[in-house]
VONUMAR-740975 format. One record per residue (C-alpha): residue number from 1; residue in one letter; chain; x, y, z. Coordinates in steps of 0.5 Angstrom, whole numbers, plus 500, padded with zeros to 3 digits. Example, Ala and Ser with C-alpha at 12.3 -4.5 7.8 and 13.67 -1.06 7.14 Angstrom:
! VONUMAR-740975
> 1; A; A; 525; 491; 516
> 2; S; A; 527; 498; 514
! end
This chain:
! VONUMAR-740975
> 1; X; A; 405; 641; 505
> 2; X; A; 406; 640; 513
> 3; X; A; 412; 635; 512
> 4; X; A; 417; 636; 518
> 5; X; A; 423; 634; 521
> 6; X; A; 421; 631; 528
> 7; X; A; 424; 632; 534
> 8; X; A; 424; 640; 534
> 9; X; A; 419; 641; 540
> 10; X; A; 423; 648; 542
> 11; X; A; 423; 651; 535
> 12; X; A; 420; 657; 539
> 13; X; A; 426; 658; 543
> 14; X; A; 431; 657; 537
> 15; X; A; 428; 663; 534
> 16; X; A; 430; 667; 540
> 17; X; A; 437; 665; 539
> 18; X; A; 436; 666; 531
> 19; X; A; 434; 673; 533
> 20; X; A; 440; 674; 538
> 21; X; A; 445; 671; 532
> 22; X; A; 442; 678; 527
> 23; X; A; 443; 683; 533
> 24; X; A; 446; 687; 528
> 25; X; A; 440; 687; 523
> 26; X; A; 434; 692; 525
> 27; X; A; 427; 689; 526
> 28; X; A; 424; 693; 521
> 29; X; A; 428; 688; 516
> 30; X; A; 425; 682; 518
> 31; X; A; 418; 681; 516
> 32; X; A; 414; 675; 518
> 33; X; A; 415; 671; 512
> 34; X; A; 422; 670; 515
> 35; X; A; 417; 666; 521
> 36; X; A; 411; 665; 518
> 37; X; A; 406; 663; 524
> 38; X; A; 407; 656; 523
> 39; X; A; 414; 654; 525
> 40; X; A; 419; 650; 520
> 41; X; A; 414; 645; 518
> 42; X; A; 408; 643; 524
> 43; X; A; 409; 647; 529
> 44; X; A; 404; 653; 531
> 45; X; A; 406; 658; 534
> 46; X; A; 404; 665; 539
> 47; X; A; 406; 670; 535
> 48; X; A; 405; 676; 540
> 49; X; A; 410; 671; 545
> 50; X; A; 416; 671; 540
> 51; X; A; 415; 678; 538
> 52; X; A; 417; 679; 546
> 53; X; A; 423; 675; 546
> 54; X; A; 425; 678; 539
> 55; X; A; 425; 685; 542
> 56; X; A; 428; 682; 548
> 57; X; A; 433; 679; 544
> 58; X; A; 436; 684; 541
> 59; X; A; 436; 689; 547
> 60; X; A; 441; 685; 550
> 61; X; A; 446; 684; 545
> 62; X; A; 445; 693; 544
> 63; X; A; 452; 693; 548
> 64; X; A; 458; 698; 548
> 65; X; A; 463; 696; 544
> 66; X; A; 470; 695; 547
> 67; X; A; 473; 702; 546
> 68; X; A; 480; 705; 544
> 69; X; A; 484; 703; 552
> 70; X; A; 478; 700; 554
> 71; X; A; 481; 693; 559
> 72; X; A; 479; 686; 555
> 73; X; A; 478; 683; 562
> 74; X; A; 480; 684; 569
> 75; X; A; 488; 684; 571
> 76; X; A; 492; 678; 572
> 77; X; A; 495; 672; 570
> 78; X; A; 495; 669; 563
> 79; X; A; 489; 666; 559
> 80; X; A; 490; 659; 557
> 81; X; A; 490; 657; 550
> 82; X; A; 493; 652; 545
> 83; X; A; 497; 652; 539
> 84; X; A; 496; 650; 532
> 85; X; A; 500; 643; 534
> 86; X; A; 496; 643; 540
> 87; X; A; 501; 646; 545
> 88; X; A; 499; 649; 551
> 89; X; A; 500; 656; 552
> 90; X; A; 498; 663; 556
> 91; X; A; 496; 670; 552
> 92; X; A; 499; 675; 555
> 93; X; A; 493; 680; 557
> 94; X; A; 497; 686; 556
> 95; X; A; 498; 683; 548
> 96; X; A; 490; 682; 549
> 97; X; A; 488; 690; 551
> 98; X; A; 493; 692; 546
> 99; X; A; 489; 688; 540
> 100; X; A; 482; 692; 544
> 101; X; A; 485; 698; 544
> 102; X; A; 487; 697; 536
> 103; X; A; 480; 694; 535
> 104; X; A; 473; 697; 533
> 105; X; A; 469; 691; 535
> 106; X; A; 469; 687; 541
> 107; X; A; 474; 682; 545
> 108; X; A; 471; 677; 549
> 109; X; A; 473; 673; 555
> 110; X; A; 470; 667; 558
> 111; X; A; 468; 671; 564
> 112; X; A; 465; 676; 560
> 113; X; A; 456; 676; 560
> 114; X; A; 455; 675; 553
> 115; X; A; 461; 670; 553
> 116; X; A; 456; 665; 552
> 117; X; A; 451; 667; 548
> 118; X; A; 457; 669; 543
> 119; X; A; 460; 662; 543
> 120; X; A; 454; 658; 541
> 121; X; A; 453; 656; 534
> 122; X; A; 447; 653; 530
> 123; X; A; 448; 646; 531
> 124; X; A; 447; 644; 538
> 125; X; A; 452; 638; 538
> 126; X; A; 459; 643; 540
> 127; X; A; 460; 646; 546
> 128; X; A; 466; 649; 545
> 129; X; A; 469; 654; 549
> 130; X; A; 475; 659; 545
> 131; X; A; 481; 663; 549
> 132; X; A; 478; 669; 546
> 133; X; A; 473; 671; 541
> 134; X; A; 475; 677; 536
> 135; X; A; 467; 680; 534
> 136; X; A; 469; 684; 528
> 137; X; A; 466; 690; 525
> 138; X; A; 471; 692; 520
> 139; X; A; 476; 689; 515
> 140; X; A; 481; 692; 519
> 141; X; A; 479; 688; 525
> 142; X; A; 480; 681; 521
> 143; X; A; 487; 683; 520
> 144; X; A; 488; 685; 527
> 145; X; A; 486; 678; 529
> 146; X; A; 489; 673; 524
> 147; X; A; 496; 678; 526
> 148; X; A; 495; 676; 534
> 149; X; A; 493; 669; 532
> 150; X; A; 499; 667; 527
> 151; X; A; 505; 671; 531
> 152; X; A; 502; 667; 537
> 153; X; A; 500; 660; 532
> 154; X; A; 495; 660; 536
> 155; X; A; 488; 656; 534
> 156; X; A; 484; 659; 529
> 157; X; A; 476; 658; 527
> 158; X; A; 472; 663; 523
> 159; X; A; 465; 663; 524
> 160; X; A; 460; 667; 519
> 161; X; A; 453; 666; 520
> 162; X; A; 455; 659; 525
> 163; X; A; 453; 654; 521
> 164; X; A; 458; 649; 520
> 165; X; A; 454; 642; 521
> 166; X; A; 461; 639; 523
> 167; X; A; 463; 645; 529
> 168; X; A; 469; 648; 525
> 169; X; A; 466; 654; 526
> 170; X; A; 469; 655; 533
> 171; X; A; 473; 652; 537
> 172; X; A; 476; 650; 544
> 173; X; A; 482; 655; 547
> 174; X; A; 484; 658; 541
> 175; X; A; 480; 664; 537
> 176; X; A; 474; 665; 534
> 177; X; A; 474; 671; 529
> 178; X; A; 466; 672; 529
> 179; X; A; 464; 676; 523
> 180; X; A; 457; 676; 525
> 181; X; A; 457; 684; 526
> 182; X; A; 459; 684; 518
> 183; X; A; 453; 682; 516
> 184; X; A; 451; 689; 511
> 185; X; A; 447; 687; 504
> 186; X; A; 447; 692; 498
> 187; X; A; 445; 691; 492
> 188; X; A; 447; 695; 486
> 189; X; A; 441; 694; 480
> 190; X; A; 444; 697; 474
> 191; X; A; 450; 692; 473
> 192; X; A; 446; 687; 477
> 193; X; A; 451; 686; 483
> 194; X; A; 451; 684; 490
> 195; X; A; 456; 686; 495
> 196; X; A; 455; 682; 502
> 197; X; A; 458; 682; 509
> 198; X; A; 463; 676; 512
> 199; X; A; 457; 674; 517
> 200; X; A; 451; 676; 513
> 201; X; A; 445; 670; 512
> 202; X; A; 442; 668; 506
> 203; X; A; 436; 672; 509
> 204; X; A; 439; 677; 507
> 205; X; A; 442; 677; 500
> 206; X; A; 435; 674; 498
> 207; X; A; 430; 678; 501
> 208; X; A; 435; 685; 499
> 209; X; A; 436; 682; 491
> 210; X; A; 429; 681; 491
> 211; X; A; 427; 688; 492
> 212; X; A; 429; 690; 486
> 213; X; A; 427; 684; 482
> 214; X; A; 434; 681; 482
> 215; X; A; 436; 674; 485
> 216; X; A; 442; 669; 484
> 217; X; A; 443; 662; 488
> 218; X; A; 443; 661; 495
> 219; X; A; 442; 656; 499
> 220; X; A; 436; 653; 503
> 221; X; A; 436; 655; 510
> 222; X; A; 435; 663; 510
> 223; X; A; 440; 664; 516
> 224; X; A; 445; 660; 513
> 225; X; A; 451; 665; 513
> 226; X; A; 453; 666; 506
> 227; X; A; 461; 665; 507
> 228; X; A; 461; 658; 509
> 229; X; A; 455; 656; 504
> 230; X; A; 460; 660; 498
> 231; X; A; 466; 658; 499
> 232; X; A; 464; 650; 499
> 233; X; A; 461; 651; 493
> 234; X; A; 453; 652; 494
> 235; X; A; 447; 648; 493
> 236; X; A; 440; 652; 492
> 237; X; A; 434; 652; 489
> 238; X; A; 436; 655; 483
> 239; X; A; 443; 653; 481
> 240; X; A; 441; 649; 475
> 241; X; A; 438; 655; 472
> 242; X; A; 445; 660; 474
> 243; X; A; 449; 655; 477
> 244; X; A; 452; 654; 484
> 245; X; A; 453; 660; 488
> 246; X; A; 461; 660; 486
> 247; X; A; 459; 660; 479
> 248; X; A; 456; 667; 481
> 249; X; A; 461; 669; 484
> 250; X; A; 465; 676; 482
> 251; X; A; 469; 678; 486
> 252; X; A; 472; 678; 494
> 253; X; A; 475; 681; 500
> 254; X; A; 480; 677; 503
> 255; X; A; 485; 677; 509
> 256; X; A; 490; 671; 508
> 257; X; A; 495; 668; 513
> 258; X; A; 500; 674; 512
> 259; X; A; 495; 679; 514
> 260; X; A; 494; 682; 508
> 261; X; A; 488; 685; 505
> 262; X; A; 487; 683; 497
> 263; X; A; 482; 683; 492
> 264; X; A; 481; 677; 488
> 265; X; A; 477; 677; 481
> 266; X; A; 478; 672; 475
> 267; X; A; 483; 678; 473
> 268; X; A; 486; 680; 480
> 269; X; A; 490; 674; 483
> 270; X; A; 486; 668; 479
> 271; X; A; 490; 663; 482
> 272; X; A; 487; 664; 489
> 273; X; A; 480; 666; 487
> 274; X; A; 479; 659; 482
> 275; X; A; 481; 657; 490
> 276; X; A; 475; 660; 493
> 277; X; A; 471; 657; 489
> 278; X; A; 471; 651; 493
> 279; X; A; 476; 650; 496
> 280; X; A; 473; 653; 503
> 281; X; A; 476; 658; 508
> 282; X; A; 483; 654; 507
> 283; X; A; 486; 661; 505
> 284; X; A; 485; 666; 509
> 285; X; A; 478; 670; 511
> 286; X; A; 473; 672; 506
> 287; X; A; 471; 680; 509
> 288; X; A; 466; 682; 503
> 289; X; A; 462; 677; 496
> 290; X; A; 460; 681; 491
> 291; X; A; 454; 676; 487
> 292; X; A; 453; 677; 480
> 293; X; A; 445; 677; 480
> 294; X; A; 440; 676; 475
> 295; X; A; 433; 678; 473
> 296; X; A; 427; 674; 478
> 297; X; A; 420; 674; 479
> 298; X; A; 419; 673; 485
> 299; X; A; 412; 669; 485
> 300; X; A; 414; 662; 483
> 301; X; A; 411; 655; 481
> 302; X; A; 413; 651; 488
> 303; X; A; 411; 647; 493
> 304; X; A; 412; 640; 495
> 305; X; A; 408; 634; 493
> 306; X; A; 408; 627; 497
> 307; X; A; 405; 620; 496
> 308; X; A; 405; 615; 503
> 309; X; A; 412; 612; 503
> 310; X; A; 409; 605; 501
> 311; X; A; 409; 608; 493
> 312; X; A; 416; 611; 495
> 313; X; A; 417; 606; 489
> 314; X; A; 412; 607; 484
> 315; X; A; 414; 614; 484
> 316; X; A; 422; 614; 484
> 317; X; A; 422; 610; 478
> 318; X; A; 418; 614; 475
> 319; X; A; 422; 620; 477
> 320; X; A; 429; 616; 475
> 321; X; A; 427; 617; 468
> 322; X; A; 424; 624; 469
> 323; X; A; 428; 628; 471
> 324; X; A; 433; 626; 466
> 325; X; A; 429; 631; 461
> 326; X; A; 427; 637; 465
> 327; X; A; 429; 644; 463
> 328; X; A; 434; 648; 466
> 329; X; A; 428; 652; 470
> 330; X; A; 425; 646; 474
> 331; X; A; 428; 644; 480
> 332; X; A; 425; 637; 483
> 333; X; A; 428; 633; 489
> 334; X; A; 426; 628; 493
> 335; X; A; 426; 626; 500
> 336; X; A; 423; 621; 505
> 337; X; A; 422; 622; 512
> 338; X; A; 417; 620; 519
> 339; X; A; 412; 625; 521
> 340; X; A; 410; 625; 530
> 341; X; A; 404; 621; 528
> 342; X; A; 410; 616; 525
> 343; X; A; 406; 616; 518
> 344; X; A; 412; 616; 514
> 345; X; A; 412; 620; 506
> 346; X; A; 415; 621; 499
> 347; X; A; 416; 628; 498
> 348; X; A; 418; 633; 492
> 349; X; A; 420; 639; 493
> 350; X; A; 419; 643; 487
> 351; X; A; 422; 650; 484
> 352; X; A; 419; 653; 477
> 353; X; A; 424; 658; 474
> 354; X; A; 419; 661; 469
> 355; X; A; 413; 662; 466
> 356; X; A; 408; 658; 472
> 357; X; A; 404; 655; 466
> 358; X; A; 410; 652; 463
> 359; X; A; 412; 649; 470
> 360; X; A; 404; 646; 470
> 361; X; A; 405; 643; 464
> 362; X; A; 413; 639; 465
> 363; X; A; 411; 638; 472
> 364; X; A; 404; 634; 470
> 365; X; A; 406; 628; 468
> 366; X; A; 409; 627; 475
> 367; X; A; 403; 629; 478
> 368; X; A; 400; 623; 474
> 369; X; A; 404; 617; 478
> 370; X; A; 400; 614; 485
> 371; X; A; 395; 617; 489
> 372; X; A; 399; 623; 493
> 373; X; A; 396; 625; 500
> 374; X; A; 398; 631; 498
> 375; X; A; 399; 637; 494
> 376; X; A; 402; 644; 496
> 377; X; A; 406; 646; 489
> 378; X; A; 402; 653; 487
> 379; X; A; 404; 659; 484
> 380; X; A; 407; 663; 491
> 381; X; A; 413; 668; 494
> 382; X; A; 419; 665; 493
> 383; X; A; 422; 666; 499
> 384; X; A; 416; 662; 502
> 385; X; A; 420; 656; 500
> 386; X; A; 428; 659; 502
> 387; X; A; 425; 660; 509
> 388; X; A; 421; 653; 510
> 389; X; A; 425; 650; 514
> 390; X; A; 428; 655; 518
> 391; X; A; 423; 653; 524
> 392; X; A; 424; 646; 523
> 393; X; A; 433; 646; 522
> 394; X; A; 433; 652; 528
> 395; X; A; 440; 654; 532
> 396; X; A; 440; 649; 538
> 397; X; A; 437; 643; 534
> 398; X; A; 443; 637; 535
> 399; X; A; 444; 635; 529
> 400; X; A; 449; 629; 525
> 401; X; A; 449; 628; 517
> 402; X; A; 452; 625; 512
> 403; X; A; 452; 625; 505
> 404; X; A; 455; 623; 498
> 405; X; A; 454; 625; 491
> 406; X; A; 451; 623; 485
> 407; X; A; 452; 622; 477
> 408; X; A; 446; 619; 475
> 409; X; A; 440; 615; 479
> 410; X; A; 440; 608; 477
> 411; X; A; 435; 602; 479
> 412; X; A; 441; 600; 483
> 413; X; A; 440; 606; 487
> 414; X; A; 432; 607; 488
> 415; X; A; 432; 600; 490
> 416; X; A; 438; 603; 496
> 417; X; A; 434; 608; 498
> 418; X; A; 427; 604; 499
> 419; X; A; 431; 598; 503
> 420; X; A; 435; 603; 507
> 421; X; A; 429; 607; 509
> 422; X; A; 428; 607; 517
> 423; X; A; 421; 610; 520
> 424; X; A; 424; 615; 525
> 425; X; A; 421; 622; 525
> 426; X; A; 429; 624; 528
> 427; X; A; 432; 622; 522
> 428; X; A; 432; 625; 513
> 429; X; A; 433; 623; 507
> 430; X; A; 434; 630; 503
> 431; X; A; 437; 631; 496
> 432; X; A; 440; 637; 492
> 433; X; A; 439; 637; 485
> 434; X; A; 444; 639; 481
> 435; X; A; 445; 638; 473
> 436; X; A; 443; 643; 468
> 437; X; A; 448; 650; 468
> 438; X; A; 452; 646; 474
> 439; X; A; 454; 641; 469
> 440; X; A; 456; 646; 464
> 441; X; A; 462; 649; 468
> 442; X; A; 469; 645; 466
> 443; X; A; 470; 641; 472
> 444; X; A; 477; 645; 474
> 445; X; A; 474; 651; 472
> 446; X; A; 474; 653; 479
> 447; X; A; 475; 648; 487
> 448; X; A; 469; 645; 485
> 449; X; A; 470; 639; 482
> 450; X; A; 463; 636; 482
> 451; X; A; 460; 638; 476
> 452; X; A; 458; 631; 472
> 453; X; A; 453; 630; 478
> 454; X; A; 445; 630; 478
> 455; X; A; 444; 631; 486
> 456; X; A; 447; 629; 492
> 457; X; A; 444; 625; 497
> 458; X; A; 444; 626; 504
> 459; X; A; 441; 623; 510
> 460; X; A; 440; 626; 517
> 461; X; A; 439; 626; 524
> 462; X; A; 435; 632; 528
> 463; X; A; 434; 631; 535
> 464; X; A; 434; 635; 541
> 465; X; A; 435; 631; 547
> 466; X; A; 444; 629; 548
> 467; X; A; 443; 623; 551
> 468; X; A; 440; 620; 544
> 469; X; A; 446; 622; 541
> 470; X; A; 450; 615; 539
> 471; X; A; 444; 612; 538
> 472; X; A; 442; 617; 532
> 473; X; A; 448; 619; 529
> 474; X; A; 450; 611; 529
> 475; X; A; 442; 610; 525
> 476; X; A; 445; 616; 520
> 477; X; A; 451; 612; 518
> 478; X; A; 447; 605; 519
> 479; X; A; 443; 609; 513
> 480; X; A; 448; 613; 510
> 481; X; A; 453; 605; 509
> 482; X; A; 447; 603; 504
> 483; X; A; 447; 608; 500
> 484; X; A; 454; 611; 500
> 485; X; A; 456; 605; 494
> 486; X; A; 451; 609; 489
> 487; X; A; 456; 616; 490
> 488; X; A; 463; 618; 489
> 489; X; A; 466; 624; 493
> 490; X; A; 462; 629; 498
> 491; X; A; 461; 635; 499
> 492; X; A; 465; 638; 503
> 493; X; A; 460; 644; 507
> 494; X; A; 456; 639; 512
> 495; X; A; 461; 633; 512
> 496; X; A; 463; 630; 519
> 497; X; A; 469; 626; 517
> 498; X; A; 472; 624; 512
> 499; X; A; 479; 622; 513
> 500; X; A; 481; 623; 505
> 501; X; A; 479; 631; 502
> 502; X; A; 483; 629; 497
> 503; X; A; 479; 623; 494
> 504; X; A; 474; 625; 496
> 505; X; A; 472; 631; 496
> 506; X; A; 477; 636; 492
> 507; X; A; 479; 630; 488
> 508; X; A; 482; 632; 480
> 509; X; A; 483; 639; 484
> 510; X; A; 487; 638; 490
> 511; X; A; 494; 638; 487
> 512; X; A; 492; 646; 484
> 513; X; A; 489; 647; 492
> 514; X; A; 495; 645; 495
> 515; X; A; 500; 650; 491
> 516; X; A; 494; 656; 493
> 517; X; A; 495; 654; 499
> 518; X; A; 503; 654; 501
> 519; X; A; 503; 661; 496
> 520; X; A; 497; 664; 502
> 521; X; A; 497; 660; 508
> 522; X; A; 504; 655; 508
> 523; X; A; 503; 654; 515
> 524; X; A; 496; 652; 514
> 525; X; A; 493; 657; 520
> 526; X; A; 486; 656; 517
> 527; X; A; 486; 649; 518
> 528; X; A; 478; 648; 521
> 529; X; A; 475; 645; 515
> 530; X; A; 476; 640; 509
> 531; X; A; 484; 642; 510
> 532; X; A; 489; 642; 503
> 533; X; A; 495; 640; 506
> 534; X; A; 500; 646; 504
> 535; X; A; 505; 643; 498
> 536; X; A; 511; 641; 500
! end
């Protein structure tokens, strides 16, 4: 169906700098089912006019990279930046040209050319500028970086595929370690194994899995990094059949705060490897993932189905009983949303993970409830459904949420959620079903404490023009205020504020997470995101 997340008139524009962001990804490798010719959900596009900007694109970023002696910058005085507590400092450039001549990637200055088009992460919220960014290409070039940065204590943000909804991927005045250029997937079929980059995208690890007949959970955006989308856990279309990204997790390369390169496994440093899983980029930075992946036929039963928002009731009451016995293959999750033209809907998003006549037969009862105005649930591509809404969420888009989970949908709820809906096409409300083999894992087996509930609910604003700012992120929380009630805890990857991680977000698990971090970063280098303070 065409349901869209209005406010996205330059989706065109934001698949030219979600180009620039793959520089390192051949052309070859990104077929026209990562941009279908509608873009995101609504819009047409001139697919001649965006081949030309996406050559265009990955001919500027064909740079040199900084060579063994090569001068970072022009000679002269110190390059203001900030400590960890906030203090003002210089970097010496003589330190910053020995790092460039130790460097196989790039060192970038505010007075360099690409400067600008590096610093730029998906949400067009934060506009922030850092001392120096450290383009990585190697493992070894993350070493050096955190090196430089913890004998300076200088202000660290790491960023992976640039999707951090909060903007915890870059910072003002300190150093961007960008590991955009470590975005290699390789798929290994015979033990079913994934190895990804630091920076690679979801685009990636499911488009390469899949040509093998393999898959395993990942989110819902394909050009989501896969770094930040892991550690806090991941959501996607089919954790309640594999569980999350965490659970599929084997393995990972990891540069701690002391500089060290370790690999972590259940059986190698467990301590900090049950920390990953949910505990964020807390601990150090993640060079390399290796994914447990599982045998997928790519053509699957999906689509969304919708009802006119005025049969929104009819049908969540429905669904609140429903869902309750579904089969660990059917993924089913609501949403509500305003259309342009200001026609407001229910929508399900749907996902069957098996036999499609299967599917048919255990979705046919909610087909049954209303009148839908439509209906788009057919047996298709599955990476049809992993990039619809690239378009609609394309980098550059300004963007606030806020979310809340939730361990069993009541009438209470239901009845939030109908009162709290306001038709505006800049705002969402959006679910991630969970329940299934997510519920099954012990809630201490890894950072991730959120296994009782059944979906997190989530309400958004998308928007492009900054002087609406206040008013939608104020709308946002005016909905989300509503609903917040009917949840306990948050999930940590696209929360703006909450002042208390430990309740909220880590919960039972925080005490564990502290100990993790005071053994692998006690003076909290990594503190850009939902932040574990060291134990004491």
């Amino acid at each position: 169906m065409g349901v869209q997340l209005a406010g996205v008139e330059q989706c065109e524009q934001g698949r030219a700098v979600l180009a620039q962001r793959r520089s390192r990804i051949a052309l070859r490798e990104l077929p026209a089912t990562l941009f279908p010719a509608t873009c995101g959900r609504g819009f047409t596009m001139d697919r001649r006019k965006f081949c030309r900007s996406t050559l265009a694109a990955s001919a500027a970023l064909s740079y040199p990279l900084l060579q063994a002696g090569e001068q970072s910058g022009p000679a002269g005085p110190g390059i203001p930046a900030i400590t960890l507590d906030g203090k003002q400092i210089e970097l010496e450039r003589r330190a910053v040209d020995d790092l460039g001549r130790r460097f196989s990637g790039r060192l970038l200055l505010s007075d360099n050319a690409d400067y600008d088009k590096v610093r730029a992460i998906w949400n067009g919220m934060h506009d922030k500028r850092p001392a120096l960014i450290a383009q990585c290409r190697s493992t070894e070039d993350v070493r050096h970086a955190i090196t430089f940065a913890r004998e300076r204590d200088l202000l660290v943000a790491v960023r992976g595929g640039g999707h951090s909804w909060p903007g915890k991927s870059v910072c003002d005045r300190g150093l961007m370690i960008d590991l955009s250029p470590m975005n290699e997937v390789r798929v290994e079929p015979g033990p079913r194994r994934a190895f990804a980059g630091g920076g690679a995208l979801l685009y990636m690890l499911d488009s390469r899995s899949l040509e093998h007949g393999l898959i395993t959970t990942a989110g819902v955006v394909s050009h989501t990094g896969v770094g930040g989308l892991t550690l806090g856990g991941g959501f996607g279309r089919l954790n309640r059949k594999y569980g999350l990204t965490i659970d599929n997790l084997m393995s990972a390369e990891i540069v701690t705060a002391d500089g060290k390169i370790r690999t972590v496994s259940k059986q190698q440093e467990p301590d900090l490897f049950w920390g990953l899983r949910g505990g964020g980029g807390n601990f150090g930075v993640v060079t390399r993932f290796e994914y447990q992946l599982h045998p997928f036929k790519r053509n699957v039963l999906s689509g969304t189905i919708a009802w006119p928002i005025e049969q929104a009731r009819q049908v969540l009451k429905f669904y609140g009983g429903w869902y309750l016995g579904l089969s660990d293959e059917m993924y089913v999750g609501p949403a509500m949303m305003t259309m342009p033209d200001k026609t407001s809907v229910l929508a399900m998003e749907v996902v069957y993970n098996g036999d499609p006549a299967a599917g048919e037969k255990e979705l046919a009862p909610l087909r049954k409830i209303g009148k839908p105005s439509d209906d788009g649930i057919k047996v298709q591509d599955y990476m049809v459904m992993q990039t619809q809404e690239d378009g609609a969420l394309a980098p550059g888009i300004r963007s606030y949420v806020k979310n809340g989970m939730v361990a069993k949908i009541t009438p209470a709820l239901i009845d939030a959620m109908i009162e709290s809906f306001r038709p505006d096409p800049r705002l969402a409300f959006f679910t991630h079903t969970a329940g299934g083999a997510v519920k099954r894992v012990d809630e201490l087996a890894t950072a991730f404490p959120h296994r009782n509930v059944e979906t997190m609910v989530i309400v958004g604003g998308f928007w492009n023009n900054p002087a609406e700012d206040e008013t939608v992120i104020e709308a946002t929380r005016a909905w989300f205020r509503a609903l917040e009630p009917h949840t306990g805890g948050y999930y940590s990857n696209i929360e703006y504020e909450r002042p208390n991680a430990e309740a909220g977000s880590y919960g039972p698990a925080y005490p564990r997470l502290q100990k993790v971090k005071a053994q692998y970063d006690p003076r909290n280098l990594f503190r850009l995101n939902n932040n574990v303070q060291p134990a004491a």
